[in-house]
C-alpha positions as CSV (number, residue, x, y, z in Angstrom):
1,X,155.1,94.9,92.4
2,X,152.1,95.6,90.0
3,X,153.1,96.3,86.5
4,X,152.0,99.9,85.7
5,X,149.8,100.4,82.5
6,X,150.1,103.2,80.2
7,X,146.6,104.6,79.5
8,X,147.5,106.8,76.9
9,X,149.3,104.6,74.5
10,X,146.9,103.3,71.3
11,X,148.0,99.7,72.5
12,X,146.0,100.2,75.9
13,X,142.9,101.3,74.0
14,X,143.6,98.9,71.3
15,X,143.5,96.0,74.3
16,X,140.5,97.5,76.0
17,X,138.4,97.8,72.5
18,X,139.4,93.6,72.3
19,X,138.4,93.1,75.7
20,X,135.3,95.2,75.5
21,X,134.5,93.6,72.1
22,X,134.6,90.1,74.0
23,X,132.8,91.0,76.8
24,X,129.9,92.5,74.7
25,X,130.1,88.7,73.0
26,X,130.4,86.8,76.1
27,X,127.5,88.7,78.2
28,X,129.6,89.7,80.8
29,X,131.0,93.0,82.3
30,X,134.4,94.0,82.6
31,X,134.2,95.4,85.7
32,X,133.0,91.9,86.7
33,X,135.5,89.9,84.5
34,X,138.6,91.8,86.8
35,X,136.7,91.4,89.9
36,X,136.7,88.4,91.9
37,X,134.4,86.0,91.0
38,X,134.9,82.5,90.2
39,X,132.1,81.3,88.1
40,X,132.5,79.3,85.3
41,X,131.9,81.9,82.6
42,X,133.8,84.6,84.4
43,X,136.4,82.3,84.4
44,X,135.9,80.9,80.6
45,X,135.6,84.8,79.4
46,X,138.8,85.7,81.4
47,X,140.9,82.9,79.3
48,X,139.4,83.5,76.3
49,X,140.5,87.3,76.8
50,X,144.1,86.6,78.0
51,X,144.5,84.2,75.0
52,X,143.1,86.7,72.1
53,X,145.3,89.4,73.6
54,X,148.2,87.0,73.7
55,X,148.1,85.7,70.3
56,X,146.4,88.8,68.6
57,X,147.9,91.2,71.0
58,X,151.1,89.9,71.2
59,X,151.0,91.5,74.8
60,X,153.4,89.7,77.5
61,X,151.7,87.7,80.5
62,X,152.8,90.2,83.0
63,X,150.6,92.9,81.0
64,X,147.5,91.0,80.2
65,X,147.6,90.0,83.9
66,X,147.6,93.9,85.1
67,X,144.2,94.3,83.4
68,X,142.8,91.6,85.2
69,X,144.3,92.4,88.5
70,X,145.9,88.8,88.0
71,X,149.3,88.1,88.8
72,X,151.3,86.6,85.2
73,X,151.4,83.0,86.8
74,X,147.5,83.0,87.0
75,X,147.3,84.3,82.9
76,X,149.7,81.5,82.7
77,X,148.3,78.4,83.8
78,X,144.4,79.7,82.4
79,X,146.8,80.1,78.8
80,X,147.9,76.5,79.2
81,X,144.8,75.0,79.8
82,X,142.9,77.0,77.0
83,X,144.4,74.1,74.3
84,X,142.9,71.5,76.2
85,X,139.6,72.9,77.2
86,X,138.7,74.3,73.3
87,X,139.8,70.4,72.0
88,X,137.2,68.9,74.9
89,X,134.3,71.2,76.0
90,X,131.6,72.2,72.9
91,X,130.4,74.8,75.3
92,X,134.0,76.6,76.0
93,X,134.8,76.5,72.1
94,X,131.4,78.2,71.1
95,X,132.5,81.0,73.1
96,X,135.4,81.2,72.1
97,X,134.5,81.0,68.3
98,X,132.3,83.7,69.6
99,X,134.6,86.0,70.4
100,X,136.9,85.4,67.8
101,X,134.1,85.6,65.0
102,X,133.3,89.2,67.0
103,X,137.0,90.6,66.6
104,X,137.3,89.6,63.1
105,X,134.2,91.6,62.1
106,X,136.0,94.4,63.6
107,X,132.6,95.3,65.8
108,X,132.4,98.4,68.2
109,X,131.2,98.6,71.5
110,X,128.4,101.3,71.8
111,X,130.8,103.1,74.6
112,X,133.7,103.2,72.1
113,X,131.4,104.9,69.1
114,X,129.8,107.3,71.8
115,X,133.0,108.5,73.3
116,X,134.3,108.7,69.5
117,X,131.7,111.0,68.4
118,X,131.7,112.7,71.5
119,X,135.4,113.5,71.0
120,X,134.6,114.8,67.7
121,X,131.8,117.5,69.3
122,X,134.4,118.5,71.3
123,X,137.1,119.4,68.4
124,X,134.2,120.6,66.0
125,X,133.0,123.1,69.2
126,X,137.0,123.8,69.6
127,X,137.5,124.8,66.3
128,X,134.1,126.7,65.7
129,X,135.6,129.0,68.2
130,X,138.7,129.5,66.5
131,X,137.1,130.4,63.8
132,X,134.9,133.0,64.9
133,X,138.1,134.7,66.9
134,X,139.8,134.9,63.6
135,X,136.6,136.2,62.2
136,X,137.0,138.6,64.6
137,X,140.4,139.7,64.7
């Protein structure tokens, strides 16, 4: 059974910013990242993603699997092996300093701040109209 994920709650866009946020670091797509491949940075930016939401997110495996289309065993095992990979490989760390260094400086992604102000057209428009009907009335 796939574990359902509830798009309106502000944890869902709160994960999504994250992920975004690493993927924008990492050079890689998200639509990519929960696809199929297997190359090594699709893999690499995948652990680093279920490892930030884990410890930042506090989010269960099951979860941070759903937005991968990864079952919780697979988050898992790529959780378990992050320890030993950062301690070994200069290449997997950098990106993973990356990432974190991204997050901590609190960066947007250009779709977040476009959809933001986008949002706030919409309610400046909304209420524009309500005021001209009271104008009105």
């Amino acid at each position: 059974m796939k574990y359902e994920i509830n798009e309106t709650s502000p944890r869902h866009k709160e994960a999504m910013h994250t992920i975004q946020v690493i993927c924008k670091a990492l050079g890689v797509r998200y639509k990519v990242l929960a696809g199929v491949g297997r190359q090594r940075e699709l893999v690499d930016a995948r652990r680093i993603c279920y490892v930030i939401l884990r410890d930042k997110m506090h989010l269960p495996s099951v979860t941070i699997g759903s937005y991968f289309n990864r079952d919780h065993a697979s988050v898992l095992h790529n959780i378990h092996s992050h320890e030993h990979l950062y301690k070994t490989y200069f290449d997997y760390r950098i990106k993973y300093d990356k990432a974190i260094q991204r997050l901590e400086n609190n960066e947007y992604v250009e779709n977040d701040m476009y959809e933001c102000i986008n949002n706030m057209l919409i309610r400046i428009n909304i209420l524009e109209k309500q005021i001209k009907k009271i104008n009105y009335d």
